[in-house]
N, C-alpha and C positions, 0 to 999 in steps of 0.2 A: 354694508355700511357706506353711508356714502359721503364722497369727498370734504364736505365740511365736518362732519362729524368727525372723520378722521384725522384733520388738520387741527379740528377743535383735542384731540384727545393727544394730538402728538406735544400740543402747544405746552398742554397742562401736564404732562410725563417731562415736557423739559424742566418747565418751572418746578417742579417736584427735585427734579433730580439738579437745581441749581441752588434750592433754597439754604441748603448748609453753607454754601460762598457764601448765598445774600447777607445772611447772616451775619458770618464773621465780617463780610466787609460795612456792615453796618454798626456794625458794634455795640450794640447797645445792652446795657444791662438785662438780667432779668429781674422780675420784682420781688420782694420782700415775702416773704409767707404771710399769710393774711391780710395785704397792704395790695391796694389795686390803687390802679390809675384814675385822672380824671380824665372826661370826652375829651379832652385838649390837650391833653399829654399821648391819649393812644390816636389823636389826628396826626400829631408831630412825628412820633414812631413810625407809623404809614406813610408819612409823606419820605422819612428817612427810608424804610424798606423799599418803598418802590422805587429810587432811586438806586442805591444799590442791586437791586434787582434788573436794570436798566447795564448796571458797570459789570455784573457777571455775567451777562448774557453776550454783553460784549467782549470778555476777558474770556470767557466759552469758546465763541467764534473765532477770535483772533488763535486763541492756542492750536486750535485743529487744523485750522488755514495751513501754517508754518511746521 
């Protein structure tokens, strides 16, 4: 396997294994049983996850440092 792919597989194993923080720290509802969203309400969600997902990866790093 070679080096990017591997860096590519390590990447995707962290964000896997950080997405339950992402989550909580993003907090957002989930939706309604049979009630979805519009394009504009699940851009807004995305734009909140990736951010949070930005704040766990750093609250990841920081914990293991110390």
């Amino acid at each position: 396997m070679s080096t990017d792919a591997q860096e590519q597989q390590r990447r995707y194993k962290e964000f896997l294994d950080l997405m339950p923080l992402t989550l909580a720290l993003a907090g957002l509802p989930t939706s309604d049983s049979g009630k979805y969203y519009t394009e504009e309400q699940i851009e807004s969600r995305a734009f909140t996850i990736k951010h949070a997902q930005k704040i766990a990866r750093q609250l990841a790093r920081e914990c293991v440092r110390k």
